[in-house]
Each structure stands twice: as C-alpha cells, then as structure tokens.
Backbone atoms as SQL, in Angstrom:
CREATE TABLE atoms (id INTEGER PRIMARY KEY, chain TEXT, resi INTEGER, resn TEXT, atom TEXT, x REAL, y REAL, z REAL);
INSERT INTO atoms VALUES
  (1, 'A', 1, 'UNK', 'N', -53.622, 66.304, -45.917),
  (2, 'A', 1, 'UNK', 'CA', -53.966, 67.448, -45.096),
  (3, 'A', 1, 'UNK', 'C', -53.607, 67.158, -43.642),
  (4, 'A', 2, 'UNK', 'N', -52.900, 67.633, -42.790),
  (5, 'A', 2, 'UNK', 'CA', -52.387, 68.049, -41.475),
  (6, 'A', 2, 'UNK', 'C', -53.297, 68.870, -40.562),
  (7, 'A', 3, 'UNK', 'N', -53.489, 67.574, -39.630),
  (8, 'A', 3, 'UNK', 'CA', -54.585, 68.594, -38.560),
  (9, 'A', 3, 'UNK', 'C', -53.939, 69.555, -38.064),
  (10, 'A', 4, 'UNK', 'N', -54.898, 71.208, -37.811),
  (11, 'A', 4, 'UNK', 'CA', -54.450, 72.246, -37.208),
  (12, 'A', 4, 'UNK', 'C', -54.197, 71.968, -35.757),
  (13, 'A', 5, 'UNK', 'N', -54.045, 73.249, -35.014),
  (14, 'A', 5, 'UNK', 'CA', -53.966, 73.656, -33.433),
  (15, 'A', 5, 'UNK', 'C', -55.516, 73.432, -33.379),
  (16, 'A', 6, 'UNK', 'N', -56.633, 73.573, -33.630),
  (17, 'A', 6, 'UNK', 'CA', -57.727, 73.286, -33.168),
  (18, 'A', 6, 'UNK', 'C', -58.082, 72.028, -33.034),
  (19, 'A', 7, 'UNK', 'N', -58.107, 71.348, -34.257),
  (20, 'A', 7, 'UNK', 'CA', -58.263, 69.810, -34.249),
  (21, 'A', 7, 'UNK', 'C', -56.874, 69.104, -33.474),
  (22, 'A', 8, 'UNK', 'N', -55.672, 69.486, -33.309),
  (23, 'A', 8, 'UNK', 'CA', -55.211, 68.604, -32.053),
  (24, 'A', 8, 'UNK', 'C', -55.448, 68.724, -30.729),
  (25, 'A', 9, 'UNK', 'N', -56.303, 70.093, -30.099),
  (26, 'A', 9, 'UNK', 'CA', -56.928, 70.196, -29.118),
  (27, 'A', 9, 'UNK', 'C', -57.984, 69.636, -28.890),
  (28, 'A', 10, 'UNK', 'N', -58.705, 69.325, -29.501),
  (29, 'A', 10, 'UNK', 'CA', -60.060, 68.576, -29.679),
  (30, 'A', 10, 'UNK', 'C', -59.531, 67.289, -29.756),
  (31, 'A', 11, 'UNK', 'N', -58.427, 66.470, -30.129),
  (32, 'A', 11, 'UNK', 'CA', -58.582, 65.194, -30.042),
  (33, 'A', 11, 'UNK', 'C', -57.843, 64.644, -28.532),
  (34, 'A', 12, 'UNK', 'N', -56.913, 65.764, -28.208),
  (35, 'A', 12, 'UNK', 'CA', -56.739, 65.716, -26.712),
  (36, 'A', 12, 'UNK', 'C', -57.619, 65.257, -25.873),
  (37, 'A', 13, 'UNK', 'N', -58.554, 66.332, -25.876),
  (38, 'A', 13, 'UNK', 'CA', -59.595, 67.022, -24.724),
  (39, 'A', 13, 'UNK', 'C', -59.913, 65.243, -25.552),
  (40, 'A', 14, 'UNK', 'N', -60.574, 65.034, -26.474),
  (41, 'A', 14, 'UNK', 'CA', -61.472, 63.788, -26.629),
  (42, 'A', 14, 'UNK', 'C', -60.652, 62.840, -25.940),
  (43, 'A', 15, 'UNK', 'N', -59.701, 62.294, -26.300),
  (44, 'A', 15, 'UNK', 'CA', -58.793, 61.228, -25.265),
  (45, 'A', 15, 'UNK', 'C', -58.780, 61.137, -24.099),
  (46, 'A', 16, 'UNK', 'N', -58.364, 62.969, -23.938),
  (47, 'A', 16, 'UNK', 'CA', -57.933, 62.857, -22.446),
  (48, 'A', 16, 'UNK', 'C', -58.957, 62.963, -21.230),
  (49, 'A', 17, 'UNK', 'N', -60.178, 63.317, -21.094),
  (50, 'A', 17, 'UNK', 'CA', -61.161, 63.237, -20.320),
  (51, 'A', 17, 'UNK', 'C', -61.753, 61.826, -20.078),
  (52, 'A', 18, 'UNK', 'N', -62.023, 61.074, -21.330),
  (53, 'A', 18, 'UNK', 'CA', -62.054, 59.706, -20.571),
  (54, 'A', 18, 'UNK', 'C', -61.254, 59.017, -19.959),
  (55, 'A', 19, 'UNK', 'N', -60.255, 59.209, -20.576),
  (56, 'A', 19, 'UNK', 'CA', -58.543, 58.813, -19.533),
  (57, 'A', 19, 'UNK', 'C', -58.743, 59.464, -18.200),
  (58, 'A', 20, 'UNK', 'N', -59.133, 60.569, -17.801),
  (59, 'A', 20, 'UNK', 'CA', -58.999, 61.198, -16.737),
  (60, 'A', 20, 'UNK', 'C', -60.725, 60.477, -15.500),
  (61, 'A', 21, 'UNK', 'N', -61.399, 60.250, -16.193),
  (62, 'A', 21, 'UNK', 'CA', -62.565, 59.666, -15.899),
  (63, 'A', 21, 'UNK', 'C', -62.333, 58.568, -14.865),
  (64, 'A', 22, 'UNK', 'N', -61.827, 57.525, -15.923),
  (65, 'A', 22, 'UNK', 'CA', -61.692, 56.214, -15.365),
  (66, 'A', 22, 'UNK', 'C', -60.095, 56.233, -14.252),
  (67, 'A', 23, 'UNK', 'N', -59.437, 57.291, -14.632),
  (68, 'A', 23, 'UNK', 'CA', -58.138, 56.805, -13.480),
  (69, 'A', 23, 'UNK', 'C', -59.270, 57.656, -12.358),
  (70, 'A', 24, 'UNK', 'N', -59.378, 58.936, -12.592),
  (71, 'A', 24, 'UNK', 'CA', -60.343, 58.910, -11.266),
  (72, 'A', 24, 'UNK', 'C', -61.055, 58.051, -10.775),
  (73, 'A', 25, 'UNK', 'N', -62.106, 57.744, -11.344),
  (74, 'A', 25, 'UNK', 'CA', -63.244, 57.284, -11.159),
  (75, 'A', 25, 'UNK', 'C', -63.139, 55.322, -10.727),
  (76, 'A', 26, 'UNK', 'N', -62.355, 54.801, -11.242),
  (77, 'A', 26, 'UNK', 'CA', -61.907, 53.418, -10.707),
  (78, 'A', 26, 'UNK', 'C', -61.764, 52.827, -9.354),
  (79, 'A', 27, 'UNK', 'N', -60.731, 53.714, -8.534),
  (80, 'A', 27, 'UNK', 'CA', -60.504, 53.233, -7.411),
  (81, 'A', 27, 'UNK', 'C', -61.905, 53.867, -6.403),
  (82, 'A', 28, 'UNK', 'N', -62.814, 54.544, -6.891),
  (83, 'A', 28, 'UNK', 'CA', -64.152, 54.568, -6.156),
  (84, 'A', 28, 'UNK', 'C', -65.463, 53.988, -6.545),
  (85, 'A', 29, 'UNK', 'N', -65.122, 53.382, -7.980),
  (86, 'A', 29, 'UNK', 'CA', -65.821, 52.584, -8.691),
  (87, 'A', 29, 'UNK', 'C', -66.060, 51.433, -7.539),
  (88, 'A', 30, 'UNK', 'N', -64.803, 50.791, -7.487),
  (89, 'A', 30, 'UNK', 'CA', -64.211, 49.568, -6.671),
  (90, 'A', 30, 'UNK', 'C', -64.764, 49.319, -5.502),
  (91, 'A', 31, 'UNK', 'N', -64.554, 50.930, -4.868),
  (92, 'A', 31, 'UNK', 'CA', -64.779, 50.395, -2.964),
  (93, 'A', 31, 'UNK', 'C', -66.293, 50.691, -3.105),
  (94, 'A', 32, 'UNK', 'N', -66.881, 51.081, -3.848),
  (95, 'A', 32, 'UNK', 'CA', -68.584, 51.255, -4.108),
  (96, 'A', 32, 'UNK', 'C', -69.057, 49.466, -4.436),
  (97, 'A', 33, 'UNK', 'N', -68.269, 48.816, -5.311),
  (98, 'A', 33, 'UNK', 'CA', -68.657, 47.485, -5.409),
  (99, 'A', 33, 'UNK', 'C', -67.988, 46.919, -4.246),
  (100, 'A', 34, 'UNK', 'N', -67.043, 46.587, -3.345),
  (101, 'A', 34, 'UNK', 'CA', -66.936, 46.154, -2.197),
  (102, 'A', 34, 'UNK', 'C', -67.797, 46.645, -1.438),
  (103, 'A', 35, 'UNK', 'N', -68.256, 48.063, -1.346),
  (104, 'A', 35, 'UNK', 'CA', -69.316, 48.047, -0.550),
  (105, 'A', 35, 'UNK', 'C', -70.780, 47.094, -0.118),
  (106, 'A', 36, 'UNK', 'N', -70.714, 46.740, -1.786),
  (107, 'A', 36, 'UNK', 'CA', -72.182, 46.450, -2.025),
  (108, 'A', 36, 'UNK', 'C', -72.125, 44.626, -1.966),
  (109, 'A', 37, 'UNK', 'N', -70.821, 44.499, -2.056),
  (110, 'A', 37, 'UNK', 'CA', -70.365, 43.007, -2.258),
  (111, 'A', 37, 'UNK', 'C', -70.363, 42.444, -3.359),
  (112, 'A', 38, 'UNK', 'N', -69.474, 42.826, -3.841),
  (113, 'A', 38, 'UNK', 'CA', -69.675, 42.587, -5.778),
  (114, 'A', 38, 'UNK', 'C', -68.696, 42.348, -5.561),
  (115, 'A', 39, 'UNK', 'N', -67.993, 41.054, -5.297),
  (116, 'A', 39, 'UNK', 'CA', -66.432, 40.014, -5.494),
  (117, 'A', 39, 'UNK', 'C', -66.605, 39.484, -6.629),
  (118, 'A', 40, 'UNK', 'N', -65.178, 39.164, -7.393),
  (119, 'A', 40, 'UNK', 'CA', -65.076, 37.670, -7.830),
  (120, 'A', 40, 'UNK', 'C', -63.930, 37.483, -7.459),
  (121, 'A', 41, 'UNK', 'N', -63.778, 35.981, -7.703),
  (122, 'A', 41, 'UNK', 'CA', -62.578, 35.608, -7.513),
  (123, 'A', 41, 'UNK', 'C', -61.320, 35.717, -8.446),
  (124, 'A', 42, 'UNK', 'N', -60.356, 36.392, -8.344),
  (125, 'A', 42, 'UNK', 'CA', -59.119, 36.745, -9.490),
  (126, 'A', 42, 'UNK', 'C', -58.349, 35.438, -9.653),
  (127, 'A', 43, 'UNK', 'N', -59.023, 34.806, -10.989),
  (128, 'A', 43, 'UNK', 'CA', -58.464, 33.868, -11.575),
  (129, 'A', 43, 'UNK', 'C', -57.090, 33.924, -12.240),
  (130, 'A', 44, 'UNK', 'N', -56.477, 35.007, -12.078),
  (131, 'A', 44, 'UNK', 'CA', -55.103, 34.967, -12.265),
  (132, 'A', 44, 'UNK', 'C', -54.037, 35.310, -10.853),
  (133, 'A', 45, 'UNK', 'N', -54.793, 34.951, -9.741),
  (134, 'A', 45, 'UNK', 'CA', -53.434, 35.009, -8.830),
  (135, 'A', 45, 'UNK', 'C', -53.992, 33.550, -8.019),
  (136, 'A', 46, 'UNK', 'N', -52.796, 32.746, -7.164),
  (137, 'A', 46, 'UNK', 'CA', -53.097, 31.428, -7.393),
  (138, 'A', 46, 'UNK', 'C', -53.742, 31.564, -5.180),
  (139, 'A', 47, 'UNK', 'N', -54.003, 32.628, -4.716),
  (140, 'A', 47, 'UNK', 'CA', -54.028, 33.058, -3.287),
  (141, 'A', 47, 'UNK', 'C', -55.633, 33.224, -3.050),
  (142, 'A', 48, 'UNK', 'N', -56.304, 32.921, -4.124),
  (143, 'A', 48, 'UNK', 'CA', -57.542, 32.934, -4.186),
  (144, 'A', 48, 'UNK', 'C', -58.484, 34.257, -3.661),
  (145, 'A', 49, 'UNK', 'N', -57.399, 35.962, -4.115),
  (146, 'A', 49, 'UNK', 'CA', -57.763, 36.782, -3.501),
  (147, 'A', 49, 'UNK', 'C', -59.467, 37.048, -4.502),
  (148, 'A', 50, 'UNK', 'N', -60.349, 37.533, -3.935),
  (149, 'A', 50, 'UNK', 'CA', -61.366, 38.535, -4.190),
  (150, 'A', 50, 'UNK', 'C', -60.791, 40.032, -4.812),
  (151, 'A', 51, 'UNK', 'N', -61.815, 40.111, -5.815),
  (152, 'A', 51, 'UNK', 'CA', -61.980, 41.421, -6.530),
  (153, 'A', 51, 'UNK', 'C', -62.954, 42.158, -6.888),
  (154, 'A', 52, 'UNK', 'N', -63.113, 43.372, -6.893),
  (155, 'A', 52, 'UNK', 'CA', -64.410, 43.778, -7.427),
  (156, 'A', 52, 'UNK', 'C', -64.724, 43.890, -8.614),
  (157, 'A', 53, 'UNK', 'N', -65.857, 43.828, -9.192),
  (158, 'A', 53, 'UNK', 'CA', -66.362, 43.439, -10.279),
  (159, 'A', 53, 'UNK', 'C', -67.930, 43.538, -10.599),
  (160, 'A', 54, 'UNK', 'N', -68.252, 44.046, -11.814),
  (161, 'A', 54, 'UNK', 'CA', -67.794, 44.217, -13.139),
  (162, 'A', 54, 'UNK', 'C', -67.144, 45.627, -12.911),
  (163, 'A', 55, 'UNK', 'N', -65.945, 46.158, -13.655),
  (164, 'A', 55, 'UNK', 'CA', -65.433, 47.072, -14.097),
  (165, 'A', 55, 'UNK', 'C', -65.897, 47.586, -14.964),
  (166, 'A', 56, 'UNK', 'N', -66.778, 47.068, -16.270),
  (167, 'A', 56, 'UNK', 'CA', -67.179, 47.446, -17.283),
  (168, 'A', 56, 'UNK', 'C', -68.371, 48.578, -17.305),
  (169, 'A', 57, 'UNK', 'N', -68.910, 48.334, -16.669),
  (170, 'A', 57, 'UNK', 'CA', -70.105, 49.868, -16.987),
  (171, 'A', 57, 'UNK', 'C', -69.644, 51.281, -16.716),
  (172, 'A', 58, 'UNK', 'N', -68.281, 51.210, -15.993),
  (173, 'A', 58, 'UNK', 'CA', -67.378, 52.387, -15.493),
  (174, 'A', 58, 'UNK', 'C', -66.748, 52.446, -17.631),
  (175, 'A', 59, 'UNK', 'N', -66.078, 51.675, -18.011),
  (176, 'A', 59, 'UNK', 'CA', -65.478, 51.999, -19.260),
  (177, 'A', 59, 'UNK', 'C', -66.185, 52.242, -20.341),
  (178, 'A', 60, 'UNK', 'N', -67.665, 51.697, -20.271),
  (179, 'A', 60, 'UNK', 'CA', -68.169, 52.155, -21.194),
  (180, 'A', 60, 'UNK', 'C', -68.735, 53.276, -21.284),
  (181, 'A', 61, 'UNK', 'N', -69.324, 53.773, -19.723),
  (182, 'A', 61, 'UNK', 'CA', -69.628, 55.547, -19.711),
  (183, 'A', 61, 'UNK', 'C', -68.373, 56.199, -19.617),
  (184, 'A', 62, 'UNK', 'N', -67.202, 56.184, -19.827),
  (185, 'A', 62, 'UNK', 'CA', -65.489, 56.705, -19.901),
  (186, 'A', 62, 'UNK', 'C', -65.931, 56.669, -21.649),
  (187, 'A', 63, 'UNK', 'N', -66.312, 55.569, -22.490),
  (188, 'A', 63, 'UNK', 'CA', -65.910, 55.999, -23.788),
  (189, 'A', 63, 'UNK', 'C', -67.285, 56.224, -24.440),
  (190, 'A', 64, 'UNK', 'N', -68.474, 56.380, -23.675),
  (191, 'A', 64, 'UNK', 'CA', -69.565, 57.200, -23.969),
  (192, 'A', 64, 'UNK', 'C', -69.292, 58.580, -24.260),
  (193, 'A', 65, 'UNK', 'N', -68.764, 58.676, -22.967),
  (194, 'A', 65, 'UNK', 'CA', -68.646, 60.506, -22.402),
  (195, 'A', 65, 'UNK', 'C', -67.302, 60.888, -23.551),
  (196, 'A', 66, 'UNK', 'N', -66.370, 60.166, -23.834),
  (197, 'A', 66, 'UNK', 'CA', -65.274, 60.181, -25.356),
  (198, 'A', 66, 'UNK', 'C', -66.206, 60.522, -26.712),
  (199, 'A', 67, 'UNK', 'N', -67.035, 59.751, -26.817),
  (200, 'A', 67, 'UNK', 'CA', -67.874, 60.031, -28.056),
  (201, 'A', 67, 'UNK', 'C', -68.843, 61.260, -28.050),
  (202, 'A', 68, 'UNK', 'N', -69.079, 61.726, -27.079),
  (203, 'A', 68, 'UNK', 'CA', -70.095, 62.973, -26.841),
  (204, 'A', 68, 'UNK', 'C', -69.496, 64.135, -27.223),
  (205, 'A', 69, 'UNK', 'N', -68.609, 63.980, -26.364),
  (206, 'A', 69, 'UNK', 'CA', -67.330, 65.345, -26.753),
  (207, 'A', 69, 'UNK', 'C', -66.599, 65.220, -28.216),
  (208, 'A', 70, 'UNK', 'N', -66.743, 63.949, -28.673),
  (209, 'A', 70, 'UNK', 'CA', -66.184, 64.428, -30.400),
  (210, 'A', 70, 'UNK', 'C', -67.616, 64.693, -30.978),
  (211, 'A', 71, 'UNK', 'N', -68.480, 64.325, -30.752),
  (212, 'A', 71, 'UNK', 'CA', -69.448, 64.886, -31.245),
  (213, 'A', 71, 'UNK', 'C', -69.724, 66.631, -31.421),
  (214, 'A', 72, 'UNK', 'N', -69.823, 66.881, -29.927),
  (215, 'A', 72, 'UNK', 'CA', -69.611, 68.205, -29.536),
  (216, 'A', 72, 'UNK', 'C', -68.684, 69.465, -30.510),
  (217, 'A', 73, 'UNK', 'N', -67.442, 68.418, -30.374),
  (218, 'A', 73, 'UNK', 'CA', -66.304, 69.240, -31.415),
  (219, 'A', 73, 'UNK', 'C', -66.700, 68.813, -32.215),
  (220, 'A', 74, 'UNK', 'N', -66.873, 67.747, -33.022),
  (221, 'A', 74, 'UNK', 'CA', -66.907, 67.610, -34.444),
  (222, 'A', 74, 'UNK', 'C', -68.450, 67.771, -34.913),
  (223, 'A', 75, 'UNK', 'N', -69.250, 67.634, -34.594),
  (224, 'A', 75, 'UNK', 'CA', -71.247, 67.801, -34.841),
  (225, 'A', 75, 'UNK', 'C', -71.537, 66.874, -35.876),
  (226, 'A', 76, 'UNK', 'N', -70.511, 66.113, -36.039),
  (227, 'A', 76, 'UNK', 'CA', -70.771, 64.843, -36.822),
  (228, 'A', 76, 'UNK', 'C', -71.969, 64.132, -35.802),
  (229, 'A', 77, 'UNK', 'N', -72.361, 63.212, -36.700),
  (230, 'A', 77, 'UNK', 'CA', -73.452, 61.792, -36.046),
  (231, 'A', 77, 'UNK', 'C', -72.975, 60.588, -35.948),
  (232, 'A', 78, 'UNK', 'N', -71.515, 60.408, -36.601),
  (233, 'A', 78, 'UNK', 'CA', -70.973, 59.649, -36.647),
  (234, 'A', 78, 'UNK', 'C', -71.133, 58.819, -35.136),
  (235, 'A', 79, 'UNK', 'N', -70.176, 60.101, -33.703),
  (236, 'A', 79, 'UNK', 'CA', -70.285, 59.346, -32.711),
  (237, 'A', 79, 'UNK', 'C', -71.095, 58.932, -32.106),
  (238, 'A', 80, 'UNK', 'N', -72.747, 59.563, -32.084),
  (239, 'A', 80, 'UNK', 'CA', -74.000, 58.820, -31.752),
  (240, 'A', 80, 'UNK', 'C', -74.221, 57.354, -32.372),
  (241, 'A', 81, 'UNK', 'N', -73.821, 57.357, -33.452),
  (242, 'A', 81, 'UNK', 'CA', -73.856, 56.249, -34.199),
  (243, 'A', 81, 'UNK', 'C', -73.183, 54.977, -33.485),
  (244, 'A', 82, 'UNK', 'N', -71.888, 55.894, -32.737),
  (245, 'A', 82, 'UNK', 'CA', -71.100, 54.575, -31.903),
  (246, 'A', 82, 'UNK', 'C', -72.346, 54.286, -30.900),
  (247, 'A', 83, 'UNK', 'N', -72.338, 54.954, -30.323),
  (248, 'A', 83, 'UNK', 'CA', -72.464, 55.072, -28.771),
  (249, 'A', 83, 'UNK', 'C', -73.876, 53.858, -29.461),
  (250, 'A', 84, 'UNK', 'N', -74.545, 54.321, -30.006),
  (251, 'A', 84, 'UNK', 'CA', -75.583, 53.517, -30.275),
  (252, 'A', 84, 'UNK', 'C', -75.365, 51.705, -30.113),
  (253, 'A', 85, 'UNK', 'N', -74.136, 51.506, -31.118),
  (254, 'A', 85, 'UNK', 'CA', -73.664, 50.164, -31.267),
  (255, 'A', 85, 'UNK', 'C', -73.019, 49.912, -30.078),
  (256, 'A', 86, 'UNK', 'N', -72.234, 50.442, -29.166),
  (257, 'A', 86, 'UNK', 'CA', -71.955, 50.092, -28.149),
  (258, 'A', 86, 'UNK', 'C', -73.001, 49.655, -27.351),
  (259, 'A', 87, 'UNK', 'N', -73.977, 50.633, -26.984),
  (260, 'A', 87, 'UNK', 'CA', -75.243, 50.175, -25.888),
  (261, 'A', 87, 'UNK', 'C', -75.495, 49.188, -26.239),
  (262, 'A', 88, 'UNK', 'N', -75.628, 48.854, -27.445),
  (263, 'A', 88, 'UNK', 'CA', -76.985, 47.607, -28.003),
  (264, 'A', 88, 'UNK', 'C', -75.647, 45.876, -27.744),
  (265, 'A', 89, 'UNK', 'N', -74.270, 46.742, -28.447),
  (266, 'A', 89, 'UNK', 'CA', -73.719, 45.070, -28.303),
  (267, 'A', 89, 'UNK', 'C', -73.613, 44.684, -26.701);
C-alpha cells in the first residue's frame, strides 16, 4: 500500500517543523548559553576554542514537538510512548 497526498503531508509537516525548530532555534539556543556561561572546551579543534553547551535539551524538545504532531496526525499512542522513553533514558 502507497501513502496518499495526505499521509505525505503529514510526514512532511512531521519532519519538517522539527528541522525548522532547531535551525531556528540553535544559533539563540547558543548565545543564551554564552550568556549564562555554559562553555566547554571543543575537543576537536587543537586552538583550545570554547563552545556552548549542552545542545541537547534544544534536540530533544525539536523531536518531542516531532512526536506530538504525528500523534496529532496519526492519534496513535504510539508517539507518547516515545516521548515517554526518551524523557526517562
């Protein structure tokens, strides 16, 4: 069976809003942790520049807010089910 025009809009919109999230949302993620002084040091350049950090609580509400909206479209429980295992690991 071949997804319709509805279900490839829905898996768009599901992709593409967290994609759109985090490219927004990153480079103000960043200067919010420089603000606050949240460095580390970038162990892959040898100039000993500073970075901000953690990045991660930005990607996991990017693929929270992914699972809500297939929920939404799909009314499965499936994606609560993620979101669940995500929080907890």
């Amino acid at each position: 069976m071949q997804p319709g025009e509805s279900d490839l809009l829905s898996i768009l919109v599901t992709a593409l809003v967290p994609f759109a999230v985090v490219l927004i949302l990153t480079p103000k993620f960043a200067s919010l942790l420089r603000g606050r002084n949240r460095l580390a040091k970038d162990v892959h350049k040898n100039d000993g520049r500073m970075v901000p950090s953690p990045a991660g609580p930005l990607l996991v509400c990017a693929l929270v807010l992914g699972e809500v909206i297939a929920f939404v479209f799909y009314g499965s429980i499936i994606p609560l089910v993620m979101i669940g295992v995500i929080l907890i690991a």
